[in-house]
C-alpha positions in Angstrom: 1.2 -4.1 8.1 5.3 -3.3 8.8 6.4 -5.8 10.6 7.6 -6.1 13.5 11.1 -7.3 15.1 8.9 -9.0 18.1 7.2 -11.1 16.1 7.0 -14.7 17.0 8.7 -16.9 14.3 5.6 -19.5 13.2 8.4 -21.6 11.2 6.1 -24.4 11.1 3.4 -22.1 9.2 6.1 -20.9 7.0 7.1 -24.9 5.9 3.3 -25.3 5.2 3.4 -22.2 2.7 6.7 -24.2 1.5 4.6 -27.4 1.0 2.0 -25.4 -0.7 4.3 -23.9 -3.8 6.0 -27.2 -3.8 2.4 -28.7 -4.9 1.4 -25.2 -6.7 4.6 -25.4 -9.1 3.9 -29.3 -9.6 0.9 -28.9 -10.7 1.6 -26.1 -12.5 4.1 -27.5 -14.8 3.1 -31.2 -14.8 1.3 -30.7 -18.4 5.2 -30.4 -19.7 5.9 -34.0 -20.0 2.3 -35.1 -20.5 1.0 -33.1 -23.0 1.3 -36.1 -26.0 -1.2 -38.2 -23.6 -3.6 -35.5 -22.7 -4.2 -33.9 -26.5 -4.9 -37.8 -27.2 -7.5 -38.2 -24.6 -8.8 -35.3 -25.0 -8.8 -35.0 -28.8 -6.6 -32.0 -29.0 -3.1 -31.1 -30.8 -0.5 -30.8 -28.9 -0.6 -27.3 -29.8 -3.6 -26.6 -28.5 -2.9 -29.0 -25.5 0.1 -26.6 -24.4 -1.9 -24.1 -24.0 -3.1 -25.5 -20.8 0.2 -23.9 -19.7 -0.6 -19.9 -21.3 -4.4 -20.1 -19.8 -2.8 -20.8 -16.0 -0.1 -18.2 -16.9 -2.7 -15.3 -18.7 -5.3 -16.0 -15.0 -1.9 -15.5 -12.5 -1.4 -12.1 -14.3 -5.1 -11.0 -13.8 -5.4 -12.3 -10.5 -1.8 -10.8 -9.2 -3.1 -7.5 -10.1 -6.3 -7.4 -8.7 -6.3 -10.1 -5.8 -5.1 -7.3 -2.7 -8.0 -4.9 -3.6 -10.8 -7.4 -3.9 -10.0 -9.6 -0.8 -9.6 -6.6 1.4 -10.9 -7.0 5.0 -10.9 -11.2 4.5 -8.7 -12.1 6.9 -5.4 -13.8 5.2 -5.5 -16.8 7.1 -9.1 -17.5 5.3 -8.0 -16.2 2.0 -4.7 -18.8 2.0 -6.6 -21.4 3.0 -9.2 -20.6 0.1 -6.5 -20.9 -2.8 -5.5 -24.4 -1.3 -8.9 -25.9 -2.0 -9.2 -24.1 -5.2 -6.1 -26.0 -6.2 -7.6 -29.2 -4.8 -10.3 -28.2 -6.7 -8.3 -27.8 -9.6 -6.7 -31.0 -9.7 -10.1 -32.5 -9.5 -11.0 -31.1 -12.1 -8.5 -32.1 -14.6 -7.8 -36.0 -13.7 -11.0 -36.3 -14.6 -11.9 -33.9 -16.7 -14.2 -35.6 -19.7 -13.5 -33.0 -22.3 -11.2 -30.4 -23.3 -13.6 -27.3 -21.7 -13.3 -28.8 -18.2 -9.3 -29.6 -18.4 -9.0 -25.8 -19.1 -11.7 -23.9 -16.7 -9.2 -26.5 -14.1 -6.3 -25.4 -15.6 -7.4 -22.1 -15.1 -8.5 -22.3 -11.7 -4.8 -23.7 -10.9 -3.7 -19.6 -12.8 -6.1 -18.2 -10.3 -4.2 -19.6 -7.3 -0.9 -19.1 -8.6 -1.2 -15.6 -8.9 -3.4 -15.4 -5.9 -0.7 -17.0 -3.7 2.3 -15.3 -4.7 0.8 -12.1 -4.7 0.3 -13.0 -0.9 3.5 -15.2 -0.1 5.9 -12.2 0.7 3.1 -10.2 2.9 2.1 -13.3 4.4 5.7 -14.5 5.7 6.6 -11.4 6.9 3.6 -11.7 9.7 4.7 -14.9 10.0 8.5 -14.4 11.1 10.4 -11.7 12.7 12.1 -8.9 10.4 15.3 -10.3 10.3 14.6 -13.7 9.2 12.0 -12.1 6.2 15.1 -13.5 3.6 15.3 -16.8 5.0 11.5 -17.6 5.2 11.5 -16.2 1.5 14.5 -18.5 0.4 13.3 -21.4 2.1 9.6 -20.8 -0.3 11.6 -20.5 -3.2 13.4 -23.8 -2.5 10.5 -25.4 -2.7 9.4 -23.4 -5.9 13.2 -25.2 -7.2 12.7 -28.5 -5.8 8.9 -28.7 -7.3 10.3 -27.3 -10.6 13.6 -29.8 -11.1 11.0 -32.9 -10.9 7.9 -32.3 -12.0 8.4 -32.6 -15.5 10.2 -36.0 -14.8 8.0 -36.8 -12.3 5.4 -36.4 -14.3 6.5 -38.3 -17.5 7.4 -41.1 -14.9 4.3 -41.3 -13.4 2.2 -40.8 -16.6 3.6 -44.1 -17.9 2.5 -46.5 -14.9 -0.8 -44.8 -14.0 -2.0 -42.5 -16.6 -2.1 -39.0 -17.4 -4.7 -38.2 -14.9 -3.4 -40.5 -12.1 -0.6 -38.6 -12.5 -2.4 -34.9 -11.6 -5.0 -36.5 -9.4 -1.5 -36.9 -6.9 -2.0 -32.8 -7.1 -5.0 -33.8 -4.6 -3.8 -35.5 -1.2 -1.0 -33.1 -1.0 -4.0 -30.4 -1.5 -5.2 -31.9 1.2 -2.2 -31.9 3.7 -1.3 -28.6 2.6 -4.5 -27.3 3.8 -4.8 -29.1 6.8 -1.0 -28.1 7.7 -1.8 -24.2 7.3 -5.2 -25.2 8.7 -3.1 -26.3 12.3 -0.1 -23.5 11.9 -1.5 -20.5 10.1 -2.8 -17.6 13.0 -5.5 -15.1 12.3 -4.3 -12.4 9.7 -6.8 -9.9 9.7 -6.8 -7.4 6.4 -9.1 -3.9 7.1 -11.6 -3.6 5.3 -12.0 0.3 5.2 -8.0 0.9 4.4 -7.7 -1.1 0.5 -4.5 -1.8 -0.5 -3.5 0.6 -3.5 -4.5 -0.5 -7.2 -1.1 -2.3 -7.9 -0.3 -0.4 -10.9 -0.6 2.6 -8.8 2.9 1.9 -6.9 5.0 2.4 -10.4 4.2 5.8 -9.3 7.0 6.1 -6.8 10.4 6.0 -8.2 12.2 3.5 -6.7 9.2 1.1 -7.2 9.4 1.7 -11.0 12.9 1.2 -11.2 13.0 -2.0 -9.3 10.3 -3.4 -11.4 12.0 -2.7 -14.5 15.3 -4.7 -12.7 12.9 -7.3 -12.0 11.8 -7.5 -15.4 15.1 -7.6 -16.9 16.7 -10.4 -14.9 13.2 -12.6 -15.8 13.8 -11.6 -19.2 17.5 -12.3 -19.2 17.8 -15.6 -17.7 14.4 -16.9 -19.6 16.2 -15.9 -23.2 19.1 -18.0 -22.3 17.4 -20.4 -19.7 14.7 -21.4 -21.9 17.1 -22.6 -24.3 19.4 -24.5 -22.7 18.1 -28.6 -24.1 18.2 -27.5 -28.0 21.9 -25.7 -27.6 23.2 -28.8 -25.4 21.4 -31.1 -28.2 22.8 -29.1 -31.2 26.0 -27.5 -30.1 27.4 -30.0 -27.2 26.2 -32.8 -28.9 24.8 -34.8 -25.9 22.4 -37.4 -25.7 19.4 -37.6 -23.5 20.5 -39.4 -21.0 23.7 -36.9 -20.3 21.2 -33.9 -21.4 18.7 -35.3 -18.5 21.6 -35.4 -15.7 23.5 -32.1 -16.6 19.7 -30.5 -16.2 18.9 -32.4 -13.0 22.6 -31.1 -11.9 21.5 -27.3 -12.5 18.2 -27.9 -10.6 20.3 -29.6 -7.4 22.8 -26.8 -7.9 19.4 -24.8 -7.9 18.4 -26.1 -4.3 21.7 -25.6 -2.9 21.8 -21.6 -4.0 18.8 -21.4 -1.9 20.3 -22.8 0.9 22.9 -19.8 0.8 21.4 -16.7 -0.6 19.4 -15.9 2.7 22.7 -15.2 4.2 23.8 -13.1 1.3 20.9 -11.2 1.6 21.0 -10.7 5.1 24.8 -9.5 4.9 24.9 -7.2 1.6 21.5 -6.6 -0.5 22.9 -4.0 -2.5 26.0 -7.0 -3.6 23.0 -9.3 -4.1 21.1 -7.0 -6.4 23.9 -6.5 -8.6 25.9 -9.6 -8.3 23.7 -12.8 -9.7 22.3 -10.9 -12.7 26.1 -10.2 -13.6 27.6 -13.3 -12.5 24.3 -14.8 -15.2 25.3 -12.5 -17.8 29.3 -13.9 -17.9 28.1 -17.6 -17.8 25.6 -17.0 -21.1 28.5 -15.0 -22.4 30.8 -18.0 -22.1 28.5 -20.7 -23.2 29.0 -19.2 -26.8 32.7 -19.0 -26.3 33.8 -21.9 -28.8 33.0 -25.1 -28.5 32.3 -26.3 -25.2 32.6 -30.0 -24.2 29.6 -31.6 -22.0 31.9 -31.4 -18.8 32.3 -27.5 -19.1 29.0 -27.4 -20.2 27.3 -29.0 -17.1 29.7 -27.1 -14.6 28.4 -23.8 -16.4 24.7 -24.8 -15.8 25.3 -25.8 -12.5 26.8 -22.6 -11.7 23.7 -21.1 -13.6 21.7 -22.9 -11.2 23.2 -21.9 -8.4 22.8 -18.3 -9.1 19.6 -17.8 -11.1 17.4 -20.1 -9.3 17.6 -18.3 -5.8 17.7 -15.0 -7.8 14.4 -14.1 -7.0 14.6 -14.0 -3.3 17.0 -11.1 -3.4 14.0 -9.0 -4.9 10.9 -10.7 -3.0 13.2 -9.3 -0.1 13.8 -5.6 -1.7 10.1 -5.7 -2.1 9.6 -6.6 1.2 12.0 -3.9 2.1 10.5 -1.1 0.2 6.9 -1.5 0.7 5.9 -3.1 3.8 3.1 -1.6 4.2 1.9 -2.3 0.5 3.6 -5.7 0.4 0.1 -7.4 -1.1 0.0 -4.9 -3.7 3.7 -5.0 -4.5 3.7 -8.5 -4.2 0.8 -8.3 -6.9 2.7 -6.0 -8.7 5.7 -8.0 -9.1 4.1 -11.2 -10.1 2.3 -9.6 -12.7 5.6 -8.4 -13.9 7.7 -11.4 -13.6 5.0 -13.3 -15.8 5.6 -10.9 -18.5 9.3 -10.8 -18.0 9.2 -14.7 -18.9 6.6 -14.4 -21.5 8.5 -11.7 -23.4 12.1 -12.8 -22.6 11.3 -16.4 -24.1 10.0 -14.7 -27.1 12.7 -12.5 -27.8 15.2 -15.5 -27.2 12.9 -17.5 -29.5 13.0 -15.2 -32.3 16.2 -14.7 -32.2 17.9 -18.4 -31.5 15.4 -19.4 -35.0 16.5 -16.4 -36.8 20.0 -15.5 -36.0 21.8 -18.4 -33.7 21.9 -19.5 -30.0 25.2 -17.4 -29.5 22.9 -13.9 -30.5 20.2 -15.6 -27.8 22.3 -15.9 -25.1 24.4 -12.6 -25.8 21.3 -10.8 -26.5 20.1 -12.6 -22.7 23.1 -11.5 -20.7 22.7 -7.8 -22.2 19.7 -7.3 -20.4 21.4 -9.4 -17.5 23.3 -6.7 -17.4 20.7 -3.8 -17.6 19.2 -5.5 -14.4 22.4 -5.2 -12.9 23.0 -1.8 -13.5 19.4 -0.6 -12.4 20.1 -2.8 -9.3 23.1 -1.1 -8.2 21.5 2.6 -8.7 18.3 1.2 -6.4 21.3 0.6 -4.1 23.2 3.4 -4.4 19.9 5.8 -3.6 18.7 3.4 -0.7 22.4 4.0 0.8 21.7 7.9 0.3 18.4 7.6 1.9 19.8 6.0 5.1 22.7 8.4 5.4 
């Protein structure tokens, strides 16, 4: 499946796949803001409510590891348009889900997709586009992943007060609907063969430079998601904001989030080696100065833009290493490193959870840009041995 430098650029497929995460992410994070509505309908705590977020996190694992194996020889075009209507499906399914076992097994559904589609997303886009524009097809998904995650909480709450909780994820639906009638129109035949499966993805930490890259990957999820995840009770607690100056200084790292997608293609495309060592770094000094005294809301909010800027897009440098490194097992890397960033989050959040209740936000954020700074490390040695390799 290596690409090739003649390929036509289908850029009108690749905004369709941008469309779908935008509507993917929504939906995936829309039970945020509307989880107090939900557990009431339902008859659930809020508790058990929230978990509506761990089931579609606990299925994109499952499904990221397995997904390339069992799909072999469906051709990718069918298999993409597939996970759309399961996540038309899915939204279904919860706006009008009349009990709490429904709202889940759609919930659910909506995990299966998830990990379904970005297992696919990097193999996908580079049959899509030629070689050399792999990094900006890649940035220009993760934009959308940015764009869908900086409003649908808000969106969400916004929506949930006009027209109801499920009004609010039955909008999941239409855009289903263009979505797969968009890839439907743009998408070309991607035949998979049958008789040559894509390796078990567990099978790839075999290889060196595989393992290593996973464990950069896992530190830089880790990292930012100890610090990251605790960025509202520090402004609350340590800043001193109120809501309304908490809401825009978070709506100005998302923007700020956008924008550093808009760039990092470029960056990518001149220097991968700078960009596998530079944003975890540049990450690890911004946590590090966020617990340098007291910091007013003005520094404050230019540090999380700046945050914004460099760990939204952050990814992208390593979907494109992946791409890089195995492009011939890019579905079971892609796999691989879904399953792997889901952890990363899980696990970092805990850590920073544990230790921003037990110790204080400044041993969080420190404790985040440490392993910041292991990613960076293990980034510039994958660098350093790809350089060898090419001399």
């Amino acid at each position: 499946m290596t690409d090739n430098l003649q390929t036509p650029a289908r850029w009108s497929a690749v905004f369709a796949l941008t469309l779908c995460v935008s509507t993917l992410i929504a939906s995936e994070f829309m039970p945020v803001s509307l989880l107090t509505p939900i557990a009431n309908d339902l008859h659930l705590s809020e508790g058990l409510a929230g978990q509506a977020i761990a089931v579609s996190g606990l299925l994109a694992v499952i499904t990221s590891l397995l997904i390339a194996r069992t799909s072999a020889g469906i051709d990718r075009r069918h298999l993409m348009l597939g996970l759309v209507l399961a996540m038309l499906l899915s939204g279904v399914m919860v706006a009008f889900a009349p009990n709490a076992m429904v709202f889940m097994i759609g919930r659910a559904l909506v995990g299966v997709v998830i990990g379904g589609f970005w297992s696919m997303s990097t193999a996908t886009v580079m049959r899509l586009v030629p070689a050399s524009d792999v990094p900006r097809a890649l940035a220009l998904l993760n934009g959308g992943n940015a764009l869908a995650t900086t409003i649908a909480a808000p969106l969400g709450s916004f929506l949930g007060q006009f027209i109801g909780w499920r009004w609010a994820f039955f909008m999941v639906v239409p855009l289903a609907a263009l979505t797969f009638a968009w890839q439907w129109l743009t998408l070309p035949a991607m035949p998979s063969d049958r008789h040559a499966p894509a390796p078990h993805a567990v099978a790839l930490l075999r290889r060196t430079e595989v393992l290593r890259g996973m464990a950069a990957v896992a530190l830089l999820f880790a990292g930012q998601f100890a610090v990251f995840t605790y960025f509202r009770p520090y402004l609350e607690q340590q800043v001193h904001v109120s809501v309304s100056i908490l809401s825009t200084i978070l709506l100005g790292m998302g923007l700020a989030g956008v924008v550093g997608n808009a760039l990092i293609g470029r960056l990518v495309v001149r220097s991968l080696s700078l960009a596998l060592i530079a944003p975890p770094l540049v990450l690890a000094l911004i946590a590090s100065l966020l617990v340098v005294g007291n910091a007013s809301a003005w520094t404050a909010a230019a540090l999380l833009a700046c945050w914004g800027l460099i760990g939204t897009p952050a990814p992208v440098v390593w979907w494109t290493w992946m791409a890089r490194t195995l492009p011939d097992d890019a579905e079971a890397g892609g796999g691989l490193m879904v399953a792997v960033i889901q952890f990363a989050i899980t696990a970092g959040a805990g850590l920073g959870g544990l230790l921003f209740d037990g110790v204080g936000y400044r041993a969080a954020f420190l404790g985040g840009a440490l392993l910041l700074v292991g990613s960076a490390l293990l980034g510039a040695l994958n660098a350093k041995v790809a350089a060898q390799q090419i001399r």
